[in-house]
Structure formats: structure tokens, C-alpha cells
C-alpha positions as CSV (number, residue, x, y, z in Angstrom):
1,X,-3.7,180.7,235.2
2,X,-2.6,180.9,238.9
3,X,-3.4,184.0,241.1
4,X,-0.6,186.1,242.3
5,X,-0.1,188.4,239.0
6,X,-0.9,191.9,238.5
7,X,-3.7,193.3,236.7
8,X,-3.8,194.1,233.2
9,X,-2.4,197.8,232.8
10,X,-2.6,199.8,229.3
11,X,-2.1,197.7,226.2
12,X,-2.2,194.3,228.1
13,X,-5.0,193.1,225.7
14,X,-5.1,189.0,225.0
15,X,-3.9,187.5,221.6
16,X,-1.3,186.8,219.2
17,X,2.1,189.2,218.6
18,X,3.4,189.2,215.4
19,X,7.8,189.8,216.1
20,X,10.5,190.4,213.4
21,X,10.0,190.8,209.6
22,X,7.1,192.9,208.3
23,X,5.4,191.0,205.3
24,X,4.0,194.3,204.4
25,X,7.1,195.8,203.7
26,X,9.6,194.0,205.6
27,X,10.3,196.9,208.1
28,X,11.0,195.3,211.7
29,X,10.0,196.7,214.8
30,X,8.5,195.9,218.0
31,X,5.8,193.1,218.8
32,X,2.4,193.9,217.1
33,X,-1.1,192.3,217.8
34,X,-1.6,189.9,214.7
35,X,-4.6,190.9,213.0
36,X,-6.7,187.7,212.5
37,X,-9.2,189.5,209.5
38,X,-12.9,188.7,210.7
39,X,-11.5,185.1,211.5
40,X,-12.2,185.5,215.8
41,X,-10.1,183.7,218.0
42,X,-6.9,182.4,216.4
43,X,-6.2,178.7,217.3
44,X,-2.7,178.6,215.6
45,X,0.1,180.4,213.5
46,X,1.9,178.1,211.2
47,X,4.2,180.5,209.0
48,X,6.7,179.9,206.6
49,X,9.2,182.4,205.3
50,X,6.9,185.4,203.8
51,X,3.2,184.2,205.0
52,X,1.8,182.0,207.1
53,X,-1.5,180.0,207.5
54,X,-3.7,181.3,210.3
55,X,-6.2,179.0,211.7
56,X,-9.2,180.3,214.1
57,X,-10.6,178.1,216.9
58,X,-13.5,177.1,214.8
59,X,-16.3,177.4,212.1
60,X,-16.6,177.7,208.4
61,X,-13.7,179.4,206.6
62,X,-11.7,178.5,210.0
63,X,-8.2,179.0,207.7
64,X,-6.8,181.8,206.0
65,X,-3.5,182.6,204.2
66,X,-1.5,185.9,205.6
67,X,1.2,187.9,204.2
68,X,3.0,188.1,200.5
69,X,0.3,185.0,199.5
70,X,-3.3,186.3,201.2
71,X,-6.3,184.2,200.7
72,X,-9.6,182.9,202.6
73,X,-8.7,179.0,202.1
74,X,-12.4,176.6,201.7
75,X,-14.8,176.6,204.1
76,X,-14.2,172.7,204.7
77,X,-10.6,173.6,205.7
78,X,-9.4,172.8,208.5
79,X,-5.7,173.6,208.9
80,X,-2.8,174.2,206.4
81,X,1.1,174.0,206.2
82,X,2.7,176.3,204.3
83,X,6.3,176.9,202.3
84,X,7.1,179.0,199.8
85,X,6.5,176.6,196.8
86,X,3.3,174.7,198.2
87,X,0.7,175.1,200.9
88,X,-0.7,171.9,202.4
89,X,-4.6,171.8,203.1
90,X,-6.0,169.6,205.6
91,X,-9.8,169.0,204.6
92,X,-12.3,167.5,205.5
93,X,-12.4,164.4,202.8
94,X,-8.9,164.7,202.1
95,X,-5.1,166.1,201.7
96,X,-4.1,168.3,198.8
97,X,-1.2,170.1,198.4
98,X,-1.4,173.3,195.9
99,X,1.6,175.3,194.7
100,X,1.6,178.2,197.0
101,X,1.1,180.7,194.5
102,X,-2.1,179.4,193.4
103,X,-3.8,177.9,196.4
104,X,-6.5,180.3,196.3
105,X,-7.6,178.2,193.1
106,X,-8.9,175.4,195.7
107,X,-11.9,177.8,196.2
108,X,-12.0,178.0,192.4
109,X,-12.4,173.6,192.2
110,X,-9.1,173.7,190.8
111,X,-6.5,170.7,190.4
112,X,-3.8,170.2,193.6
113,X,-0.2,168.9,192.8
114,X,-1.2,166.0,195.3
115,X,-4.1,164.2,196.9
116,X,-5.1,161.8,199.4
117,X,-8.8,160.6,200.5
118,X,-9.7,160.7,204.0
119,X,-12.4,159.6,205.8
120,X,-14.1,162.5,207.3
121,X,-13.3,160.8,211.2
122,X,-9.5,160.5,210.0
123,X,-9.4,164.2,209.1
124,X,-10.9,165.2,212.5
125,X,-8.4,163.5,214.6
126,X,-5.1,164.5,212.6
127,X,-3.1,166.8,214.3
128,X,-0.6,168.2,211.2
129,X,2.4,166.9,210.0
130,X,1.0,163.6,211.8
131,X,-1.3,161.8,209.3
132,X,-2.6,158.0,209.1
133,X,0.7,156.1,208.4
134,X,2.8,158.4,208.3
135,X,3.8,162.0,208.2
136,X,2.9,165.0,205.1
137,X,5.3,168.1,204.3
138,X,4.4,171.3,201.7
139,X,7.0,170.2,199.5
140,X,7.5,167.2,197.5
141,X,7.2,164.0,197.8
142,X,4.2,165.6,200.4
143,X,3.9,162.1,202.2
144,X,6.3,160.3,203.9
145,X,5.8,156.5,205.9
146,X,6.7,156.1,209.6
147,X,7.6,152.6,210.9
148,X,4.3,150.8,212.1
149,X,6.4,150.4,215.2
150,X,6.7,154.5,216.4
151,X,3.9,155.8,218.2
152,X,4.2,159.1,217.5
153,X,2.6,161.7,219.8
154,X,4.1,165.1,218.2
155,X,6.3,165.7,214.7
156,X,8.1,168.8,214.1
157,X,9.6,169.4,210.8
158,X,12.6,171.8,210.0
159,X,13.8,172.7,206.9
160,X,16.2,169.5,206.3
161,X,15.6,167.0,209.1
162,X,12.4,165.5,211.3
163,X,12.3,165.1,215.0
164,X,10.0,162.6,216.8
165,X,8.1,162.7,220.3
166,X,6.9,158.8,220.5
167,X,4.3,158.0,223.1
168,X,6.8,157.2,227.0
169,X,9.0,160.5,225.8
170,X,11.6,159.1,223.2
171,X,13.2,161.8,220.6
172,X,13.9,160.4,217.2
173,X,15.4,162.6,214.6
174,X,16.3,162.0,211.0
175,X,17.3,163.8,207.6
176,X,20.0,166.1,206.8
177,X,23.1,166.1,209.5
178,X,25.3,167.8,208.0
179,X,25.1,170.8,211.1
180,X,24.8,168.5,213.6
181,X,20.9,169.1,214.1
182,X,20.3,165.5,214.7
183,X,21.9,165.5,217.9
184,X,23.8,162.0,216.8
185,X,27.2,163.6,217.7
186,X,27.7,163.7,214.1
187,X,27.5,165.1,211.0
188,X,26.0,162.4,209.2
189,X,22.7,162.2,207.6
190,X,19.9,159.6,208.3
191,X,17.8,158.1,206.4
192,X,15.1,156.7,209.3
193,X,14.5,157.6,212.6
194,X,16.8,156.9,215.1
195,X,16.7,157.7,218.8
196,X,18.8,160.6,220.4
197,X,20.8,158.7,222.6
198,X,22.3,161.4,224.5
199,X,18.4,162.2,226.0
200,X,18.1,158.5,226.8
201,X,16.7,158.0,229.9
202,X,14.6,161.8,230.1
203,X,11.2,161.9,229.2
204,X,11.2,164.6,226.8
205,X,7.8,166.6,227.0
206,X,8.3,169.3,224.2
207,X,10.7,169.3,221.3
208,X,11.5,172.2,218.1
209,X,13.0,171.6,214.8
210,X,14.4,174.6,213.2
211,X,16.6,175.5,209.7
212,X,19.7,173.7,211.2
213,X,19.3,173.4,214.9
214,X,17.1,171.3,217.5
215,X,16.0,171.7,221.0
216,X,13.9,169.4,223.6
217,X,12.2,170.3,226.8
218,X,12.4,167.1,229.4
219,X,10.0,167.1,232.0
220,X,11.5,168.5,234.5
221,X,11.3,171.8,232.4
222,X,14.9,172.0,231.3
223,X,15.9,172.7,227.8
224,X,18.6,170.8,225.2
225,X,19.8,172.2,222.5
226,X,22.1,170.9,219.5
227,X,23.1,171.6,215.8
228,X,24.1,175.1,213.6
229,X,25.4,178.1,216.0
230,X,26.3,180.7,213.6
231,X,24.2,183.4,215.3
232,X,24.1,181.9,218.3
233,X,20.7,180.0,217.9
234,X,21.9,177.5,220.5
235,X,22.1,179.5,223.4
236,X,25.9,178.6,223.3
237,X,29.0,181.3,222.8
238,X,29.2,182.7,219.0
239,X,31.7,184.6,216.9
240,X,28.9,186.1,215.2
241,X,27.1,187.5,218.4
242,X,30.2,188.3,220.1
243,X,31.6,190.5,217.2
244,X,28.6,192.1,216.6
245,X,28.3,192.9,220.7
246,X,31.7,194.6,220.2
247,X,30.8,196.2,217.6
248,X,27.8,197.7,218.9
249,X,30.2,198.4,221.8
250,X,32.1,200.3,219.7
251,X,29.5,202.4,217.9
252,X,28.4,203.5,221.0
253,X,31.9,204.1,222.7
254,X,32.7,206.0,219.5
255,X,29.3,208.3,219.8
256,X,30.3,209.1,223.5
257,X,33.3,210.5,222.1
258,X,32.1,212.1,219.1
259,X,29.8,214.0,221.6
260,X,32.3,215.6,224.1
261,X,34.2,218.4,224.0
262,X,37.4,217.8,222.0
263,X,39.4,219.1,225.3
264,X,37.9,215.9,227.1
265,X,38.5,213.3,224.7
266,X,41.3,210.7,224.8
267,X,43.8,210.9,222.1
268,X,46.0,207.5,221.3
269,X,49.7,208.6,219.6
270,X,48.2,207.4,216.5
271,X,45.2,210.3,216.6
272,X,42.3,210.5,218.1
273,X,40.4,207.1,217.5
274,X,39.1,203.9,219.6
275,X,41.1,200.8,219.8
276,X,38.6,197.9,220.5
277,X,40.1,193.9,220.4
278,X,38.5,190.8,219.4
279,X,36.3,189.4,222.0
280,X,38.7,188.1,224.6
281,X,38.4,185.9,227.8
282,X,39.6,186.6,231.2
283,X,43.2,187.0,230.8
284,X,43.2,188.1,227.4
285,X,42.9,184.6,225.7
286,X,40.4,184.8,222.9
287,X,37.0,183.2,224.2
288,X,35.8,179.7,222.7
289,X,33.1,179.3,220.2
290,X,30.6,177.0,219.3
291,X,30.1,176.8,215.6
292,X,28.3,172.9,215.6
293,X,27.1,171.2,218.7
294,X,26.6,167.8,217.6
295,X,25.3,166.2,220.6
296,X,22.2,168.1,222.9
297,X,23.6,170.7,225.2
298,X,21.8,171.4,228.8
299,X,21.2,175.3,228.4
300,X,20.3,177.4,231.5
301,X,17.8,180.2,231.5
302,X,18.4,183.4,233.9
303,X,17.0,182.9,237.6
304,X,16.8,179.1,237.2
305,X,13.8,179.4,235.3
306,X,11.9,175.9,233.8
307,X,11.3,175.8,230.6
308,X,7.4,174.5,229.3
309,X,7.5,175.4,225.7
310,X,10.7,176.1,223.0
311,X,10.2,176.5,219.3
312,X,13.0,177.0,216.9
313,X,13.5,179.8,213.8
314,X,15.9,179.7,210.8
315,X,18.9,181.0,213.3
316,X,16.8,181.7,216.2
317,X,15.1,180.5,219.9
318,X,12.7,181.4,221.8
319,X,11.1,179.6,224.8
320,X,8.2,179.6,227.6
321,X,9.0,179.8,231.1
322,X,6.3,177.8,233.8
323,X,6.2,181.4,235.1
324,X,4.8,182.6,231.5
325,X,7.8,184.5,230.5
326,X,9.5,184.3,226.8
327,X,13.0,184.1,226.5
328,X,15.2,184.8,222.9
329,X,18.4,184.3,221.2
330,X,20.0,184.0,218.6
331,X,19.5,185.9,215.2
332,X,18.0,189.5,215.6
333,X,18.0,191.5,212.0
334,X,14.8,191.6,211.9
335,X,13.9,192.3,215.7
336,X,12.5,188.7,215.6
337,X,13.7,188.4,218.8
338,X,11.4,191.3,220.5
339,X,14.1,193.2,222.5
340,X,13.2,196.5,220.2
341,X,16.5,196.3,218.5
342,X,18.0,194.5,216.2
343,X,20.7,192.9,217.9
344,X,22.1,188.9,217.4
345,X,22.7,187.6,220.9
346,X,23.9,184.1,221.4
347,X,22.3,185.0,225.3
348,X,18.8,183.8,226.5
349,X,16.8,187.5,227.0
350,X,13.6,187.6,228.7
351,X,11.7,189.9,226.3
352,X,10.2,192.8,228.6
353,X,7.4,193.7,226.6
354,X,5.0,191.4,228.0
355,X,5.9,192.0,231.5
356,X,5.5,195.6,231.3
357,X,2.0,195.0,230.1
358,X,0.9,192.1,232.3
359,X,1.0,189.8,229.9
360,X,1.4,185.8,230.6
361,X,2.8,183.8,227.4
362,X,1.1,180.7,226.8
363,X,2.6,179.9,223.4
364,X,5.4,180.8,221.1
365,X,6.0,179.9,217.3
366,X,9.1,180.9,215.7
367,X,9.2,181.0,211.8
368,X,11.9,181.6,209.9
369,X,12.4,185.6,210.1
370,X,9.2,185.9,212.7
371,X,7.9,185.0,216.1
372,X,4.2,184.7,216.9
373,X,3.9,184.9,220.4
374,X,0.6,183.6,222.1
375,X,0.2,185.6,225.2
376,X,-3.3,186.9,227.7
377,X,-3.6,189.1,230.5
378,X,-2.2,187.4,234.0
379,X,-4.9,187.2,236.6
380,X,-4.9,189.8,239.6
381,X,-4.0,188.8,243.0
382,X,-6.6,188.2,245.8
């Protein structure tokens, strides 16, 4: 990490921070540390929607199973994809895929749903979904062929489409379209891979499929982003996150004048109440929203900032700044977002609670209600 930071104050210890919903009782709060159970230092967080698969930098019984299904996976385990109906081991003589409710039973020499031999350097080299021909998923068929023609570097899956890094910076996406998460500029489906025209010419260094949106990072650190918008996921104005910002305007108007004397309060004809509009534009014209952006959108982060890492949620972003800030939008109910509310904002926020503890972020994974946020202490200055 470059010098020029401050030291670590109170609380600015290394790790992981688990944001948003609560597995252990679904309560949401601020960021916590994620507690990686005897495993040491945790390589990865891959989570699905109520537990995720936490894999540690190395060594036997590297891979364990966290929240509403918990469970130390085989010691010959050496990563794992999880969805609610199956959990995809990676091991060291092969691929199995176990319904998620009884993967423990691997430990047990049970019988997976699916199987595929490996040789044991094959199984070292595979960086998951990316497999030997192809690509694997935790839900059926499990394994799907790539053309022999796409070197891929990176896959990411979301929960109805695909999006492909290949080898020189190309983005190819495929699957469902029908919210425009393709980035086609339409909202058809595909069937194979096809390139994103509209990035053409950009070396894309870093890309994010989530439950009906995209986004890509080029080189140059700035950040696309296409498909669903309902919560403002895109970075792009909502209806959603604008009526809930008036209504939270509202509230809090209203509680200002709950709270005053009744001498001081200002009375309408119609009796003492607050008249808030829809969300309006200058002039009183009602502001434009974005419901589907079909084709990738540049999106700018506050001060300029370039963008290193992005990962995408259900109905929410978050990304990593050079500078090792986070930034987050979009869907907030569960404060998956890390602002300590639980506010939707269809705004890029840089989440304070790592600055105030001298904290660098280094990684970011957004699942569907969650964010795991990879983040150490920033180096003092000389």
C-alpha cells in the first residue's frame, strides 16, 4: 500500500466486514468483522442469498459454509459456490454439486446431484465458475461449454445472465435480457456470448454481474453500468430512491414540527399539516427516471475518483476507488449499503466507516442482501 495514510486509530483492525442482512436473525446494522470460525486468514467470500462459502488462504478444511446452512466442507476442498438449492465444491479430484441443504453429507461420503473427474493439476489451476471447457453454476445443468475460440480470463455469473472478460479486455455477456443487463441495447435474450459493442474499443479490466444489472471497469479506472434500475442500482436517477428521499424528507420535516411549540408552527388553511410534491426538477417539471438502461452508461464517482474494483448485488453497487475508498448505491433495507441507515439511494456514497478507522479497502463482494467488504489498516506517513 502507498505511504501517505494515517495510522490505524481504535477499531482499525484488518479483515473482512460483513454489511446488510443478519443471517442470525436478519437484523441489519452497521459493518461487522466477519467471523472466519478457527479458519485464519480468509481468502474469499462467495455468498448467496442466506449463507455463503468462506474460503481461508490455505490448509486442510480451507472451506466452510456460514449462515442459515453452517458446515466445515472436506478437508480436500478447495473452494465452493453456493445458492440456495445447491452448493458447488471444487475438490481436489473433482466437481460435485450437492443440494445445499445436505452438503454437509460430502463429509459423510454421500452421493452429489453431479460430478466431474479432475485431474488433481486441473483442480489447482481453476479459478471458479472458470473450469476446463467451459464454465460450472450451483444450479442445474451445473456445467455449461464456452466456445473453444474465447479465452476467458474472469466469469461472473448473476442470477439470469453471464458476462465474459476474454484475454485483450473484450466483455461478452449472454442469458436472460429481458432488463437490459446484457448491455445489447435490448431486451432480448441470448443464447451465446456476444460482445458488448458499446465498450468496443476499451480494455475492460474488471467487470460485475448482478440479479438484473451489469457494470465494467475499463482501464482507465472508469465504471459502466447497464440493465434493472428499480432502486437505483445503476447509479442513474430512480423513482424508487427519489420517493423514498422525499419521504424521508418528510418524516423528518414532520418531526421538526411535531417538536415545536404549537405557537411556532406553520398552519396551511386546510390545518396544520406538511404539503410535500413529487420529486420535481428545476422549474417544477417532474425529474427523468431511469427504469432500464439497455446500453452501458459512464457513471461518475464524487471528486473524480477511479474506479479499481465494482461488484454487483440483487438491486445494489458498490465499488473500490485507486485511493481505497468504497462507494454504494442502490438498494439499502437491509443497511447493505454501510451508511448506518437503511436508506435506497440511486447516488454513489462513500461509506465513512472505513475512513474514520483508517481503513484502506482492498476488495468488495456484494451478495444479494449483503456486502463483504475486504479492507486493512492504511500505512502511516513518513
Amino acid at each position: 500500500m502507498p505511504a501517505g495514510g494515517m495510522a490505524p486509530g481504535p477499531g482499525g483492525e484488518s479483515g473482512w466486514f460483513c454489511l446488510g442482512f443478519r443471517w442470525a436473525g436478519g437484523a441489519e446494522g452497521g459493518p461487522e468483522p466477519l467471523s472466519a470460525e478457527g479458519l485464519g486468514p480468509v481468502r474469499r467470500v462467495r455468498p448467496s442469498w442466506s449463507f455463503a462459502a468462506v474460503v481461508a488462504a490455505g490448509g486442510p478444511g480451507r472451506v466452510r459454509l456460514q449462515g442459515a446452512v453452517a458446515a466445515a466442507l472436506p478437508r480436500d476442498c478447495l473452494d465452493a459456490l453456493p445458492s440456495e438449492t445447491h452448493v458447488l465444491l471444487l475438490r481436489e479430484a473433482a466437481l460435485e454439486a450437492w443440494p445445499a441443504a445436505t452438503a454437509p453429507d460430502a463429509l459423510l461420503g454421500g452421493r452429489p446431484d453431479w460430478r466431474r473427474e479432475l485431474r488433481a493439476e486441473e483442480a489447482a489451476a481453476i479459478e471458479l465458475p472458470l473450469v476446463p471447457g467451459g464454465y460450472v453454476a450451483p444450479r442445474p445443468p451445473f456445467f455449461t461449454a464456452l466456445p473453444a475460440a474465447l479465452r476467458a480470463r474472469r466469469l461472473l455469473l448473476g442470477l439470469e445472465h453471464a458476462l465474459l472478460l476474454a484475454v485483450g479486455g473484450a466483455l461478452f455477456s449472454w442469458g436472460g435480457g429481458r432488463h437490459g443487463q446484457l448491455g445489447h441495447g435490448d431486451l432480448e435474450s441470448r443464447r451465446e456470448p456476444r460482445a458488448v459493442e458499446a465498450l468496443q474499443g476499451l480494455s475492460v479490466a474488471e467487470a460485475a454481474a448482478g440479479g438484473w444489472h451489469s457494470a465494467a471497469v475499463s482501464d482507465a479506472g472508469d465504471l459502466y453500468s447497464w440493465g434493472w434500475n428499480e432502486a437505483g442500482q445503476l447509479g442513474l436517477p430512480s423513482k424508487k430512491a427519489s420517493e423514498a428521499a422525499v419521504a424521508a424528507a418528510a418524516e423528518e420535516a414532520g418531526s421538526v414540527l411535531r417538536n415545536r411549540p404549537l405557537g411556532e408552527r406553520s398552519v396551511s388553511p386546510g390545518g396544520d399539516r406538511l404539503d410535500v410534491g413529487a420529486a420535481d426538477g428545476p422549474g417544477g417539471v417532474e425529474a427523468p427516471f431511469v427504469s432500464v438502461q439497455p446500453f452501458p452508461a459512464l457513471l461518475d464517482l464524487p471528486e473524480e475518483a477511479e474506479v479499481r474494483w465494482v461488484s454487483c448485488g440483487s438491486r445494489h453497487t458498490a465499488a473500490v476507488t485507486g485511493a481505497g475508498h468504497l462507494y454504494t448505491w442502490g438498494w439499502g433495507k437491509y443497511g447493505q449499503l454501510g451508511h448506518q441507515d437503511v436508506a435506497t439511494s440511486d447516488r454513489p456514497r462513500r461509506v465513512c466507516y472505513f475512513v474514520e478507522r483508517n481503513l484502506r479497502v482492498q476488495g468488495v463482494v456484494c451478495g444479494p442482501w449483503t456486502t463483504f467488504v475486504q479492507a486493512a489498516a492504511a500505512e502511516s506517513g513518513p
